[in-house]
C-alpha positions as CSV (number, residue, x, y, z in Angstrom):
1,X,39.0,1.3,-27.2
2,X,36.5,-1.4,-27.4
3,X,37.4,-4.6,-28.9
4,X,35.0,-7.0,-31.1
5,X,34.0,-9.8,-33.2
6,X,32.9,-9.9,-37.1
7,X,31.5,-12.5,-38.6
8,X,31.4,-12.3,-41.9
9,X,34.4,-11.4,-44.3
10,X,33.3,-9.9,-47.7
11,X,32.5,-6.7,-49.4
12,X,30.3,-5.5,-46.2
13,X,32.5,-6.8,-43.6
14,X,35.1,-4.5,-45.1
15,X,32.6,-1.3,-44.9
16,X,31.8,-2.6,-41.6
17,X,35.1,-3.1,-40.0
18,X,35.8,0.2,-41.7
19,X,33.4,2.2,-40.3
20,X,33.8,0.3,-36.3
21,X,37.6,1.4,-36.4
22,X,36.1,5.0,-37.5
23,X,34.1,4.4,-33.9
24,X,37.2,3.6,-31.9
25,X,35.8,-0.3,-32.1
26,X,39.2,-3.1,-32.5
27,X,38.9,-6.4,-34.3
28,X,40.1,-9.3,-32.4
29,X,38.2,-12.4,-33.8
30,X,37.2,-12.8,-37.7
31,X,34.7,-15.4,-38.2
32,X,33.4,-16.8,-41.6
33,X,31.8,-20.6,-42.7
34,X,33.7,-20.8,-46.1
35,X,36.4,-18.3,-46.1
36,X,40.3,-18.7,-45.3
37,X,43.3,-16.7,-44.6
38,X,43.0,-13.1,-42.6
39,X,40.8,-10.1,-42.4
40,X,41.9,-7.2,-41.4
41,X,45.5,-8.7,-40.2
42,X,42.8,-11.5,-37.9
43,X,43.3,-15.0,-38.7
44,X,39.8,-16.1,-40.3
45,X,38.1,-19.2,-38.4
46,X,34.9,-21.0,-38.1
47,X,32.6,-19.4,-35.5
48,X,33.3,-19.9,-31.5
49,X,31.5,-18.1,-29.1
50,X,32.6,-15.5,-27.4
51,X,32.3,-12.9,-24.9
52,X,33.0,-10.0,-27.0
53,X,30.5,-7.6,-29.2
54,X,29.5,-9.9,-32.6
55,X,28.5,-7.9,-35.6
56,X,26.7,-9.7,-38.6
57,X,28.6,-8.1,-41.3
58,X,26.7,-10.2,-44.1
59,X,25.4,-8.2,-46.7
60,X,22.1,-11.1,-47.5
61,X,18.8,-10.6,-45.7
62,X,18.1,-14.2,-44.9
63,X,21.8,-15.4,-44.2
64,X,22.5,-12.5,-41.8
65,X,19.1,-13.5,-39.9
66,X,20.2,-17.1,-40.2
67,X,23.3,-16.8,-38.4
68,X,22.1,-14.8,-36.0
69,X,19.2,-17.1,-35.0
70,X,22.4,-19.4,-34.9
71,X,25.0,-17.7,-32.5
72,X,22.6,-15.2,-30.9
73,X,25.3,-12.2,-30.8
74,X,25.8,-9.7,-28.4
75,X,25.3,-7.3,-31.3
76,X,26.2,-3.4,-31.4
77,X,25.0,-0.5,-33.8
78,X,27.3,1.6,-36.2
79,X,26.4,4.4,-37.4
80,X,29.0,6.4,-39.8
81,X,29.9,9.7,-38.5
82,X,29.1,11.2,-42.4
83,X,25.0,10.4,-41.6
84,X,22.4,12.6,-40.4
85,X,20.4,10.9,-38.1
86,X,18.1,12.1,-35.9
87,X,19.0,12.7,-32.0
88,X,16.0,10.2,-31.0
89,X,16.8,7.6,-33.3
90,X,17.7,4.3,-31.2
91,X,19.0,1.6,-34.1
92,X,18.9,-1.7,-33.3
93,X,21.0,-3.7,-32.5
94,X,23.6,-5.1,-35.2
95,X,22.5,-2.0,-37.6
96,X,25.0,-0.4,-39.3
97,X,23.7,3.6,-40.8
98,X,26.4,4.0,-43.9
99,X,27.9,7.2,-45.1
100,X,25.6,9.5,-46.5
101,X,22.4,8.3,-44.6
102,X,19.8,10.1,-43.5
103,X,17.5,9.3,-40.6
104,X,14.6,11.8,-39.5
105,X,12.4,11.9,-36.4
106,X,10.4,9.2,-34.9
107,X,12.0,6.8,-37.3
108,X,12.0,2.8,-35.7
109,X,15.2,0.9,-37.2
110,X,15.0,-2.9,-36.1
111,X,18.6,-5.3,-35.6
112,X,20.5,-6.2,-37.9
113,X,19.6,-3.5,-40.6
114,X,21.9,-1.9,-43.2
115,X,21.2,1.4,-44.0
116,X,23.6,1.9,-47.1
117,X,25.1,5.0,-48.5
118,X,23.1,7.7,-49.1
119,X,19.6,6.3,-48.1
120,X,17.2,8.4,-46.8
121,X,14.3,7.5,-44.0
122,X,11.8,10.2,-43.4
123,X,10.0,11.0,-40.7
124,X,7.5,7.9,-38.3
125,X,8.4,5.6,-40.8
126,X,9.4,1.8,-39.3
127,X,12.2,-0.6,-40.6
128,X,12.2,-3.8,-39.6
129,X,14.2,-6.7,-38.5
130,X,16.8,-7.6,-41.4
131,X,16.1,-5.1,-43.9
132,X,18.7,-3.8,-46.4
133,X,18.1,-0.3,-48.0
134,X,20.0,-0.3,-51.0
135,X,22.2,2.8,-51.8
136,X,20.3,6.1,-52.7
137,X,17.0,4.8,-51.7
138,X,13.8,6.8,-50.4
139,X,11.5,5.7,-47.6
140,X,8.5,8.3,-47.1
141,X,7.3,9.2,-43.7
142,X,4.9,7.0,-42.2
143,X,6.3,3.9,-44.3
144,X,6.2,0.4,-42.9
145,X,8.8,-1.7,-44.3
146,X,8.7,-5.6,-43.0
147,X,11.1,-8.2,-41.4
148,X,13.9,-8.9,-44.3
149,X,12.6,-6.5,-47.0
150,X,15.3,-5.5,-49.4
151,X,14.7,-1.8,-51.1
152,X,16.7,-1.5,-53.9
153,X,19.4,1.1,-55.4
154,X,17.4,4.3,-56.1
155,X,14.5,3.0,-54.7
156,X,11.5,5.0,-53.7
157,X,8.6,3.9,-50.7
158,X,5.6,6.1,-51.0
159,X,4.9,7.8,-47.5
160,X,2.1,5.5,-45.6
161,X,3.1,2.7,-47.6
162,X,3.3,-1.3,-45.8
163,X,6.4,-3.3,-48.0
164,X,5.6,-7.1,-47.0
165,X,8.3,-9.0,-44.9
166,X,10.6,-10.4,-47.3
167,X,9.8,-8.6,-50.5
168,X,11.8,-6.9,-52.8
169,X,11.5,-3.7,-54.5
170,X,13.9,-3.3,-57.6
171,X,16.5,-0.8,-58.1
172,X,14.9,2.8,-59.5
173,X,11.3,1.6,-59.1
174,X,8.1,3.8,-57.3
175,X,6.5,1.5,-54.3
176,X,3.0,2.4,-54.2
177,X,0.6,-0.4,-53.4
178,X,-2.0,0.5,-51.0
179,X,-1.5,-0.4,-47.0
C-alpha cells in the first residue's frame, strides 16, 4: 500500500478518500484552511508540505485550482473501479473518474478534474484543467470543454461543441452554441 495526503475535508474528500482506500491508497495527513477535528481517524491541520502524493479533494472549480497553484501537489489520479473507461485514457493528474463514469476513446481529461457519478464522455472529446462534470451529464464526441467549466447534473454538450473556460452550464439544460 501507498500512503497519501488529502487536502480538503468535506462531502468530496469523503468520496475521494473512499474511493483511494478502494485503490489500496492510505491516508496519513488530512489538511484543510478552516476545518478542525479528524478525517478519517487523521488529525485535521493547516497545510505543510510534504513528500507524499497530495489530492485536491475540493469539490469548487476555482478553490481547487487555487490551492493548487498554492502548494503545487504531487498529485495522483482515481479512477473508481465501477467506471468504464477507455484503455487509452491517461487522466490527469489529481482527477478523480466516480462510480458510474464513462470514458470512451481518444478522450483528453486535464488535472484536477472530477468526473462524478454517472457522467458520460464520448469519443475525441477534450476536458480541461479544473472542470467538474456534474452527475449524469453528457459530453458528445468531439466536445471541447475549457479550463474550470462546470457541467451541470443531467447536463448535455452537443458533439463538436467549445464550452468557454469558466462557464457554467445548468443542471438538465442542452449546450448547443456554435464552436
Amino acid at each position: 500500500m501507498s500512503e497519501y495526503q488529502l487536502y480538503g475535508t468535506g462531502g468530496h474528500a469523503r468520496v475521494v478518500a473512499e474511493l483511494a482506500t478502494m485503490n489500496g491508497w492510505t491516508l496519513c495527513a488530512a489538511f484543510s484552511d478552516n476545518a478542525e477535528g479528524t478525517f478519517n481517524g487523521v488529525k485535521i491541520t493547516p497545510y505543510e508540505a510534504g513528500t507524499l502524493p497530495l489530492i485536491i479533494a475540493i469539490g469548487h472549480n476555482a478553490t481547487s485550482k487555487g490551492i493548487s497553484e498554492r502548494v503545487h501537489p504531487i498529485a495522483i489520479a482515481f479512477v473508481h473501479p465501477a467506471a468504464v473507461c477507455s484503455p487509452s485514457l491517461v487522466p490527469g493528474a489529481g482527477t478523480v473518474i466516480l462510480a458510474g463514469a464513462i470514458v470512451q476513446a481518444n478522450v483528453k481529461i486535464g488535472k484536477q478534474c472530477i468526473l462524478n457519478i454517472g457522467s458520460k464522455v464520448d469519443h475525441d472529446a477534450v476536458i480541461g484543467d479544473y472542470v467538474h462534470l456534474g452527475p449524469g451529464c453528457y459530453i458528445g464526441g468531439g466536445a471541447t470543454i475549457g479550463e474550470g467549466a462546470l457541467i451541470g447534473p443531467g447536463a448535455v454538450v452537443l458533439r463538436n461543441m467549445h464550452v468557454p473556460a469558466w462557464t457554467e452550464v445548468l443542471p438538465n439544460t442542452i449546450f448547443d452554441k456554435a464552436p
